[in-house]
C-alpha positions in Angstrom: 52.5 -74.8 74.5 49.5 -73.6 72.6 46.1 -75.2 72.8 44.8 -76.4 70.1 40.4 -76.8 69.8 39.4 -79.4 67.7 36.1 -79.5 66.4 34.5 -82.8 66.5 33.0 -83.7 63.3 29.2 -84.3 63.5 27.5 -86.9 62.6 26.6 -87.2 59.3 23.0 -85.9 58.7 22.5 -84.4 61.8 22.8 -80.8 60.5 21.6 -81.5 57.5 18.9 -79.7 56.1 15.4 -81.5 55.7 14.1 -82.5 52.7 11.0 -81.5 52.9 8.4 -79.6 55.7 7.2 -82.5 56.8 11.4 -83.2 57.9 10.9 -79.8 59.2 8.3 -80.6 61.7 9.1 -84.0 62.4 12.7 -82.9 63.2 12.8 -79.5 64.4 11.4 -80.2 68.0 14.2 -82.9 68.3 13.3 -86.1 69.2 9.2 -86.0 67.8 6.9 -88.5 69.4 5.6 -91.0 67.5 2.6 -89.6 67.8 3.6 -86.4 66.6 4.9 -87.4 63.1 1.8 -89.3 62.9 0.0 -86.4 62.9 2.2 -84.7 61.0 2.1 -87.1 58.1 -1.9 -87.3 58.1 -1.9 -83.3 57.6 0.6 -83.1 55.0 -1.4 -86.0 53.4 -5.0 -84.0 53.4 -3.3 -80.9 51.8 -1.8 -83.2 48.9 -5.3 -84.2 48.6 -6.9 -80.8 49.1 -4.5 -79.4 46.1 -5.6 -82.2 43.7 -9.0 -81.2 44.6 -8.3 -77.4 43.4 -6.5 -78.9 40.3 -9.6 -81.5 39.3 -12.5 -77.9 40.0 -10.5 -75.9 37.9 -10.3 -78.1 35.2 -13.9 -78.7 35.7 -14.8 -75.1 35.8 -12.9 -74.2 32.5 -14.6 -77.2 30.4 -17.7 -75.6 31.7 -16.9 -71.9 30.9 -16.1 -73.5 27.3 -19.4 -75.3 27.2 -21.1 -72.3 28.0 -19.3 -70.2 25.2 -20.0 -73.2 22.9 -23.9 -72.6 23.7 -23.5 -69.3 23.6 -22.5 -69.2 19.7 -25.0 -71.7 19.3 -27.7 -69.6 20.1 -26.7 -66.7 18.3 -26.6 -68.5 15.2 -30.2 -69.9 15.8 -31.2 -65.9 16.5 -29.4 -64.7 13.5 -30.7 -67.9 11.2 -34.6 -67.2 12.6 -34.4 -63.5 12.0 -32.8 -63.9 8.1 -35.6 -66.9 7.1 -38.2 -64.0 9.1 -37.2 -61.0 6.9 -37.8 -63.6 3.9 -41.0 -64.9 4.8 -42.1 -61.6 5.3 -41.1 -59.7 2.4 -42.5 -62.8 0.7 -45.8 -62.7 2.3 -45.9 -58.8 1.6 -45.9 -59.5 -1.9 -42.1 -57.9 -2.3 -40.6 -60.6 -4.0 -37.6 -58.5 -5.1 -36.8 -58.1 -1.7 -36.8 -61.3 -0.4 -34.4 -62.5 -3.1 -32.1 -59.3 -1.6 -32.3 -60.8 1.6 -31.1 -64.2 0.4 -28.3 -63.5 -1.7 -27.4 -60.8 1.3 -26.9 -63.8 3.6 -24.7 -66.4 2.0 -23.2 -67.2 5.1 -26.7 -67.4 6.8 -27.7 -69.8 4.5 -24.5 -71.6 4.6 -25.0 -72.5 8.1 -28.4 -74.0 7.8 -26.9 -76.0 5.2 -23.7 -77.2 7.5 -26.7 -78.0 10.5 -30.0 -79.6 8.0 -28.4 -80.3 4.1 -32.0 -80.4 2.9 -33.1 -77.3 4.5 -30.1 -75.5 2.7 -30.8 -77.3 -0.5 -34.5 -75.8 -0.2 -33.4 -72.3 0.7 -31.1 -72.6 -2.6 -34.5 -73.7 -4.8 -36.0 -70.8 -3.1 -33.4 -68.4 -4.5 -33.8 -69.9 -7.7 -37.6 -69.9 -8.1 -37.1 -65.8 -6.9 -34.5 -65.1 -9.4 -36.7 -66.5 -12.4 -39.9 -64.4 -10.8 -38.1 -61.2 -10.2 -36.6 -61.3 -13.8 -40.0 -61.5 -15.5 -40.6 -58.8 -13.1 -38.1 -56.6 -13.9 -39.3 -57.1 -18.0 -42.6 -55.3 -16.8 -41.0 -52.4 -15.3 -40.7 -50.2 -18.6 -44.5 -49.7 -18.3 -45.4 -50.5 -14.5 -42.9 -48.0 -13.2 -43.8 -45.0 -15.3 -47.6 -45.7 -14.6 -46.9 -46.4 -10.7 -44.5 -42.6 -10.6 -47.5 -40.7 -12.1 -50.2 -42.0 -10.2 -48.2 -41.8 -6.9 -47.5 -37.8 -7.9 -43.8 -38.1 -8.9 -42.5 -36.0 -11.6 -40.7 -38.0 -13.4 -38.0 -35.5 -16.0 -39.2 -35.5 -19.4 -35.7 -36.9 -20.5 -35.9 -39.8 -18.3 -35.7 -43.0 -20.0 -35.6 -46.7 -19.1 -34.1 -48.0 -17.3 -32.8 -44.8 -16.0 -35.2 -42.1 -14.6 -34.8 -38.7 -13.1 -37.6 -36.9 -11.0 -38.0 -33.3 -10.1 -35.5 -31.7 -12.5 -32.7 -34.3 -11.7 -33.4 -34.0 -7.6 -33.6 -37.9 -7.1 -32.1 -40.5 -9.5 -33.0 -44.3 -10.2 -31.9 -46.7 -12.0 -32.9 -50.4 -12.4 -29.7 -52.4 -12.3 -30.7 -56.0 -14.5 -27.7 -57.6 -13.7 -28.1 -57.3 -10.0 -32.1 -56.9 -10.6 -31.8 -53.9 -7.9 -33.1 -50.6 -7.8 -30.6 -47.6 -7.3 -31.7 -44.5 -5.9 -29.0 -41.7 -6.1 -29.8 -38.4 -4.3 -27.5 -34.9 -4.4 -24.0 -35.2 -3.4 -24.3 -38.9 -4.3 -26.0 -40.2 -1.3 -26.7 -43.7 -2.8 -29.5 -46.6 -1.5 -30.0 -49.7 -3.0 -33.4 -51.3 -2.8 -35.5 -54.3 -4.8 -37.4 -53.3 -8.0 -40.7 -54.0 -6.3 -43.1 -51.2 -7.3 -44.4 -51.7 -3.9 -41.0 -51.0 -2.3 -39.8 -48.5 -4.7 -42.3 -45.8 -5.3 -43.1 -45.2 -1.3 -39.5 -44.7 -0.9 -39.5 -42.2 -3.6 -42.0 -40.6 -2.4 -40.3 -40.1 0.9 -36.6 -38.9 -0.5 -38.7 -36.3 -2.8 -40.5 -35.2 0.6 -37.2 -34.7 2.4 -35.2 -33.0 0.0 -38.0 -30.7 -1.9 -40.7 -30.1 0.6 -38.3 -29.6 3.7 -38.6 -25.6 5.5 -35.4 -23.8 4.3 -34.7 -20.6 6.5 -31.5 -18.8 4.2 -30.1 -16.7 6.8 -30.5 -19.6 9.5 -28.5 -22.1 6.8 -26.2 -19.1 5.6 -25.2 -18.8 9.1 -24.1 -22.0 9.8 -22.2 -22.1 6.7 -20.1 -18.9 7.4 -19.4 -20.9 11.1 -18.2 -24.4 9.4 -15.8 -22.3 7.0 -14.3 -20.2 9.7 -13.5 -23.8 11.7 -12.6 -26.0 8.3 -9.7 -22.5 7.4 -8.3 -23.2 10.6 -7.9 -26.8 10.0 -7.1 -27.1 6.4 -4.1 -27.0 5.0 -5.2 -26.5 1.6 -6.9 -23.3 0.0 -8.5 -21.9 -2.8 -8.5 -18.8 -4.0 -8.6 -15.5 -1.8 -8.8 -18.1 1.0 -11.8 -20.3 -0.2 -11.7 -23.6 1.6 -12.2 -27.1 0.7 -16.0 -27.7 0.4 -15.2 -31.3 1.2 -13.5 -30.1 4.6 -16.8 -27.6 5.2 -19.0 -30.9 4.6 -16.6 -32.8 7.5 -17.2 -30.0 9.8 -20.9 -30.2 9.2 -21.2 -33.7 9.7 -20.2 -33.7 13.3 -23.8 -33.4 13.6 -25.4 -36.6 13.4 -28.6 -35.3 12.0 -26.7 -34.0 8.7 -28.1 -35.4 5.6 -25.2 -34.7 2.3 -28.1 -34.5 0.1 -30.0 -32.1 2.2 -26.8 -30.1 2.1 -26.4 -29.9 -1.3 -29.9 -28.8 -1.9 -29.7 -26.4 0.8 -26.8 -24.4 -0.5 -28.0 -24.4 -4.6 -31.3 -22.6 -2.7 -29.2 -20.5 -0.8 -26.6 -19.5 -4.2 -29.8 -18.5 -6.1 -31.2 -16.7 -3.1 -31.2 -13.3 -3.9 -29.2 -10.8 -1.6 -27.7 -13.7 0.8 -26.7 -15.7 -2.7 -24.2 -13.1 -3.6 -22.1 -13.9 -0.4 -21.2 -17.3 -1.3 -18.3 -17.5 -4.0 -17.9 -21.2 -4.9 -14.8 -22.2 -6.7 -14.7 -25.3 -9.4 -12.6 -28.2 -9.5 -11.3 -30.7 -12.1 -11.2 -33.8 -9.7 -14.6 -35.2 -9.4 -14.1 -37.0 -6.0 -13.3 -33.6 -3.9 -16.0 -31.8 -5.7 -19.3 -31.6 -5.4 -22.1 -31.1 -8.1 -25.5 -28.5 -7.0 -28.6 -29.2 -7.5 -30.4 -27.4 -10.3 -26.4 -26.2 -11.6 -24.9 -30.2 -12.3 -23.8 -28.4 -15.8 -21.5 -25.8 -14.6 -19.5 -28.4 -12.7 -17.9 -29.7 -10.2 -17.5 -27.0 -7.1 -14.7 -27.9 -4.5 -13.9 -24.8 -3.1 -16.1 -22.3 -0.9 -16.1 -18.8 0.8 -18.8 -16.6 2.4 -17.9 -12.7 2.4 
């Protein structure tokens, strides 16, 4: 007769598993003293705690990480408020007028935000602009004669077909003209390097002064500048994809070359090479070819009536 083992059923529960580690502890010895589970129970209750007390810091320490951002942009906006009402002040105390109204209507956003913090303070920097505009106008009346006057006894040579409110000075080297809509002055050098500056004849004529310095009374060294010319157009050939004739390159692509160089000035450039096409000997290496669009061209110094040039080669 076989023998049959019967498993007796346990107890329900007793192999269960716990529902939690505290179960685990308090049951897995067996029969835990009371003691024991005491113990337990008091450490599982300090680590509840303890998390909660992780939970609470962190919350505290991201409300203060946003408080400090908060102060942060605060004080930026004080800096960036103090400096724009600074450059005013000063321009105005500097008797540059002009300028100060330039700096106001530069920083609408500045001036916004003094108006969001102090409404009357905003509502005063607005009468400010107002009284400027009014001053700067009558200002800009006078400039037929004060400019002129202030050119000649500063030593500018003003072209003899220059005529308000657009003047030329040293046979069409520097260009300005007196903007009334925007009451600005705008100063345009070779290869249409542009500034923008108030009409103040204090302001004006010193900057002048210092463009025509730069561009006209600069050292020029021909072979030096013809060397470096023949070096950009080898490197701008190789990187073009477009050509002239008899493999000119794009000027504009020359001019990209040369301005890897911080220190490269456009207008210097373009004065640089109409001195080095009239220079005799090294001028007849250069073959410049013209172009009908304006924006990849390039207009020389002393030859604006021949064209636009937007191709280039050195033999």
């Amino acid at each position: 007769m076989d023998h049959v083992h019967r498993v007796r059923p346990t107890p329900a529960g007793r192999n269960a598993l716990p529902a939690s580690d505290e179960d685990v502890l308090e049951n897995g010895a067996g029969a835990a003293t009371p003691e024991l589970a005491a113990a337990v129970r008091s450490v599982h209750a300090l680590l509840r705690r303890s998390q909660l007390g992780v939970q609470t810091t962190q919350r505290q320490l991201d409300e203060a990480q946003r408080q400090v951002k908060d102060l942060q942009g605060h004080l930026r906006e004080s800096q960036a408020i103090e400096q724009f009402l600074s450059k005013v002040t000063t321009a105005q105390s500097e008797g540059q007028v002009s300028e100060a109204l330039r700096v106001l209507r530069s920083g609408s956003k500045v001036v916004a935000k003094i108006a969001i913090r102090e409404n009357q303070a905003g509502e005063q920097v607005r009468g400010l602009e107002r009284a400027l505009t009014a001053q700067v106008e009558d200002n800009f009346q006078e400039l037929v004669r004060s400019f002129p006057q202030a050119a000649r006894d500063a030593g500018l040579a003003l072209d003899a077909s220059s005529r308000h409110p657009k003047y030329t000075l040293n046979e069409r080297l520097v260009q300005v003209d007196f903007d009334k809509s925007r009451l600005e002055a705008r100063v345009t050098t070779p290869g249409g390097r542009r500034a923008s500056l108030g009409i103040d004849i204090s302001v004006v004529i010193p900057y002048l002064t210092a463009v025509v310095a730069r561009l006209a009374e600069r050292p020029f060294d021909p072979q030096a500048f013809a060397a470096r010319l023949e070096v950009a157009c080898s490197i701008a050939a190789k990187a073009s994809d477009s050509s002239g004739t008899e493999g000119s390159v794009p000027l504009k692509s020359v001019i990209d070359v040369l301005g890897d160089d911080k220190s490269f000035a456009i207008d210097e450039f373009v004065v640089d090479l109409a001195k080095l096409v009239r220079t005799s000997g090294l001028g007849s290496r250069i073959r410049l070819d013209h172009t009908r669009d304006a924006s990849a061209g390039v207009l020389l110094w002393g030859l604006e009536d021949r064209g636009y040039y937007g191709y280039i080669r050195v033999e």
